[in-house]
C-alpha positions, 0 to 999 in steps of 0.5 A: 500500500502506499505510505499513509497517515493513520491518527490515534486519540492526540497522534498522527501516526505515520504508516508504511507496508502492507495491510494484513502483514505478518509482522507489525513493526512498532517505533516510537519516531521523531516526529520532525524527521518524516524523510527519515522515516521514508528512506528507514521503510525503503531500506527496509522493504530492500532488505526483507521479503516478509509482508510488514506494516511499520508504524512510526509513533511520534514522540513529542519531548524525545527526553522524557517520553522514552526515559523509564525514570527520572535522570539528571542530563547527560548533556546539556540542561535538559534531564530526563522525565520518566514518562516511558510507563506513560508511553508505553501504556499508550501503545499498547491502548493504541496497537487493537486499533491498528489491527483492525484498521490494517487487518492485522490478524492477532497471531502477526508478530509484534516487534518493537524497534527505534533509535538511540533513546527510542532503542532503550525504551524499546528494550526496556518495553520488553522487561514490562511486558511478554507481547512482543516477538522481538526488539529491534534496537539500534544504537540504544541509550544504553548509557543511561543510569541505572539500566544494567542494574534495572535489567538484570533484576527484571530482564528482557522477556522477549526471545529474539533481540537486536543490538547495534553500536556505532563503533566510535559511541564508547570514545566520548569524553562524556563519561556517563555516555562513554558506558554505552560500549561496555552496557551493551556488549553486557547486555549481549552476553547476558541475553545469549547465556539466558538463550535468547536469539540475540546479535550486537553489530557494529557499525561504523561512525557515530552515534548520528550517522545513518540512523535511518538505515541502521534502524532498518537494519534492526527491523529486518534482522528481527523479522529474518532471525526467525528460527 
């Protein structure tokens, strides 16, 4: 089908793939940054053959939408809310009305992807709820306080998990964001002892190279990794 917009309660969401597909993709978007989106849905659509409906949710304040709790800054002045509960109970309100709108049936696939603070909520979704297929979390805010901690007294409960790095994210002088490169490689080694299907990939650049086609990439590992 052709690209379409679908509003839900106070958000204009935007759609992209297949109506009656296999696999639901999810994805918490800024809402600013509609090309990236389309070139994201493009890339996607190159690299898989699976039937898939993206939905690309906006986010208005990217800091406190997605973060699971309150957190000073890690840069600048602006800190972190901890509305993800609030987003997150949101979304699951929201996903019946796109069945029905696009035919998705109740046994398709629900994965959860985005980027960087997006790729942490992500995660974190899937410590707080057993719904979900998969994850697909590219470059993820790893960094952020707490979260090893957080996830290993309550882990991920999905079975099929993507991780991605810029190779050049852990060489920053921040030190609270230079944890990403170790967070992440724990992570991976966590989610592999505990049997889950799970690849950390790592890209070249930083953290702001390529957004678009990394979280394609994400998606489609999630959706192809099927065992």
């Amino acid at each position: 089908m052709d690209d379409r917009v679908l509003q839900i309660q106070n958000r204009t969401c935007r759609v992209y793939g297949t109506v009656g597909a296999e696999y639901l993709l999810l994805q918490m978007a800024d809402e600013h940054d509609p090309a990236g989106m389309e070139r994201e849905a493009e890339a996607l659509r190159r690299q898989t053959a699976r039937p898939f409906l993206l939905v690309a949710v906006p986010v208005e304040n990217w800091n406190d939408d997605l973060s699971p709790w309150s957190a000073p800054p890690a840069w600048g002045k602006q800190g972190f809310g901890g509305r993800a509960e609030d987003t997150l109970a949101w979304l699951e309100q929201a996903v019946p009305s796109i069945r029905r709108q696009y035919s998705i049936k109740e046994d398709a696939k629900v994965i959860l992807g985005g980027y960087s603070l997006a790729g942490l909520f992500a995660l974190w979704a899937a410590t707080r709820t057993d719904t979900l297929y998969g994850v697909a979390a590219a470059s993820p805010s790893v960094w952020f306080p707490g979260w090893p901690e957080y996830e290993a007294a309550h882990p991920i409960q999905t079975q099929r998990v993507y991780l991605s790095l810029g190779d050049r994210e852990e060489h920053t002088k921040n030190q609270t964001m230079a944890a990403v490169g170790d967070n992440i490689r724990a992570l991976h080694t966590a989610l592999t002892r505990r049997g889950a299907d799970c690849t950390l990939e790592w890209n070249a650049g930083g953290h702001f190279k390529d957004a678009d086609l990394r979280t394609a990439r994400a998606f489609a590992w999630t959706m192809e990794s099927e065992k």
